[in-house]
N, C-alpha and C positions, 0 to 999 in steps of 0.2 A: 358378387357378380354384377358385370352392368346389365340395369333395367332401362333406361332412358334411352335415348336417340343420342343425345350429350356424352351418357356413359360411354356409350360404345365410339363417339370422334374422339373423346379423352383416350382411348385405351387405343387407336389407331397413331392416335399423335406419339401416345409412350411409343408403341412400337417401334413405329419409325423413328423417332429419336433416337431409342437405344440401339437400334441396329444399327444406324446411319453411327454412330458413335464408336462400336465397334467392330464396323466393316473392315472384312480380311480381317479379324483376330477368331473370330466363332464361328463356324460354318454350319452349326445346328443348333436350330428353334424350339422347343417344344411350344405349342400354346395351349395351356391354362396347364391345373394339376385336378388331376380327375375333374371331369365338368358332370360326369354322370353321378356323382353322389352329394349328397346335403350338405354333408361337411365342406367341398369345398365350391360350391355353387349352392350360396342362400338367394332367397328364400327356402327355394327348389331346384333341384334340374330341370333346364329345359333345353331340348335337343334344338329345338328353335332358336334360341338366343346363342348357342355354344357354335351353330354354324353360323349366324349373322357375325358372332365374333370372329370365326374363324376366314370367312369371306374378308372383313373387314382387316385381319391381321396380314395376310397373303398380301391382299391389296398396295399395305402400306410397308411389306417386306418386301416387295419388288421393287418398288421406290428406293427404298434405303439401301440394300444390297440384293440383289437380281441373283448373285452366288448364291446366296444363303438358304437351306434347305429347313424346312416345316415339318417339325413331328407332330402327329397327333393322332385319334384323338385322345390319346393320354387316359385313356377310361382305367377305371378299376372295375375288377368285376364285384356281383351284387347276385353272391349266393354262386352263379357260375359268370363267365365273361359275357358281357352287356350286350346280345346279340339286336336288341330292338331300337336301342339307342342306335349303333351302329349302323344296321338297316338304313334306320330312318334318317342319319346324318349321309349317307351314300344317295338317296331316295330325293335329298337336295340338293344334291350336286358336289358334294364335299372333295371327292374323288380330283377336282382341279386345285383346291384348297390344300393342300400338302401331299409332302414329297415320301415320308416314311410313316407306318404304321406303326403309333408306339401304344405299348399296354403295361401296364402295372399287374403285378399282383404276388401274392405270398401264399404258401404252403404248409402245414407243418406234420405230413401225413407224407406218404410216398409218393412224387409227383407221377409215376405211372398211371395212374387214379384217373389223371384228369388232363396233364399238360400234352401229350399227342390228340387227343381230343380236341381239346380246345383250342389248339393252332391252327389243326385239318379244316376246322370250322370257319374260324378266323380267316383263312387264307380262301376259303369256298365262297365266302360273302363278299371278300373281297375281288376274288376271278368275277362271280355273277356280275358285277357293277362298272368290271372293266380294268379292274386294278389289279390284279393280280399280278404284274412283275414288282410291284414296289417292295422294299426291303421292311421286313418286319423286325422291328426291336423293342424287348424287354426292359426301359430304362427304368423300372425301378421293381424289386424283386427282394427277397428273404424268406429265410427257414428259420423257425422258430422253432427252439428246442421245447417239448414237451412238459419236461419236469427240470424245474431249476435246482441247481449245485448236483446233478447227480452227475458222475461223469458217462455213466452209458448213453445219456440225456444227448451230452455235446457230440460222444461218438455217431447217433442216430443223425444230431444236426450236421454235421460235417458231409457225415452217405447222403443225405439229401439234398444239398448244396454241389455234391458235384454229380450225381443222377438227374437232379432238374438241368441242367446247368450243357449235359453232354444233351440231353433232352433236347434241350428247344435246340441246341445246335443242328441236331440228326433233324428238327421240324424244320429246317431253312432260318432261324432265327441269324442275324446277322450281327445283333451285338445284344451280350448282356449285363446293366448294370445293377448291382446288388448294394439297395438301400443302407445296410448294416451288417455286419457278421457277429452280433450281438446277441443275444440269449436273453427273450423276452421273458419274464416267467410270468406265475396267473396274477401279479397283482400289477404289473406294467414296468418291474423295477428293470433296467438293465444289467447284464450279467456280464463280462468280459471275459 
C-alpha cells in the first residue's frame, strides 16, 4: 500500500496512464483489492490512506477518461461486512470519489443467513450519507463446497450459488461477478 506523499503521485500517475491508455476500451475501475484487510493493504489498513487514495485515483481518472466510472470500496468483509470502515470512508467525503459500490465476499452456508441482511445494511449506510441511488455490485463472490470429492457436497455448492445469486438480485444488486466455481476443500486444493 502506499505510505509516502511519493507513493500516492506514483499511484495517480499509473492511474492516469492506464486509463488514458485505455480510454473507450473499459468503462469500469475498481480501485485497490480489498484495502480493508492486511492481506491486501500492508502494513495495515487504514481507512485514511485508502480515501487519500481513492480521492487521488478519481482525481487523475477524470483527467484520463471523464467516461470512466469508479468502483469501490472493494472491501471484504471481516467476520460480517465492514460496517466502520465504510462509515468512516463516507465520514470523509468518499461519496464524490466513485460511481458504484463494490463488495466482495464468499459463503459456504445458506446465504439466507446473512446476504438480505447485509445489503439492507449496506444500502442504509449508504442512503444516511446521501448515496443511496448508486448501483451496488458484487464483483467478486463464491461458494465453497463444504466436503471435497463428495458429490452431495457439489449439489449443496451449486443450491447455494444460485440462492445467493437470485439473493442479491431480489437486494437491488445490479451485477454479479463470481471469483471461481471451484470447490475449495479444507486443505486449499482446488476441485473442478
Amino acid at each position: 500500500a502506499p505510505l509516502s506523499d511519493e507513493d500516492f503521485e506514483h499511484f495517480a500517475s499509473y492511474v492516469f496512464q492506464t486509463m488514458s491508455h485505455y480510454k473507450g476500451r473499459f468503462p469500469f475501475w475498481s480501485v485497490w483489492n480489498e484495502p480493508n484487510i492486511p492481506d491486501f493493504w500492508k502494513p495495515a489498513p487504514k481507512v485514511e490512506d485508502y480515501a487519500r487514495l481513492l480521492q487521488k485515483t478519481r482525481e487523475a481518472a477524470r483527467r484520463a477518461d471523464p467516461e470512466a466510472l469508479l468502483c469501490a470500496p472493494v472491501i471484504a468483509p471481516l467476520g460480517s461486512w465492514d460496517k466502520k470502515f465504510t462509515v468512516s470512508l463516507y465520514q470523509m467525503g468518499a461519496a464524490d470519489w466513485f460511481d458504484i459500490f463494490d463488495y466482495h465476499y464468499y459463503r459456504s452456508y445458506a446465504p439466507e443467513a446473512e446476504v438480505p441482511a447485509e445489503l439492507a445494511d449496506i444500502r442504509a449506510v449508504m442512503c444516511r450519507f446521501g448515496d443511496g441511488k448508486k448501483p451496488v455490485w458484487i464483483s467478486e463472490t463464491g461458494v465453497a463446497g463444504p466436503v471435497a470429492d463428495q458429490p452431495e457436497s457439489y449439489l449443496k455448492q451449486a443450491a447455494f450459488v444460485v440462492r445467493n445469486h437470485l439473493l442479491c438480485l431480489a437486494c437491488g444488486v445490479e451485477r454479479i461477478f463470481y471469483f471461481d466455481l471451484q470447490n475449495w476443500n479444507e486443505i486449499g486444493r482446488a476441485h473442478v
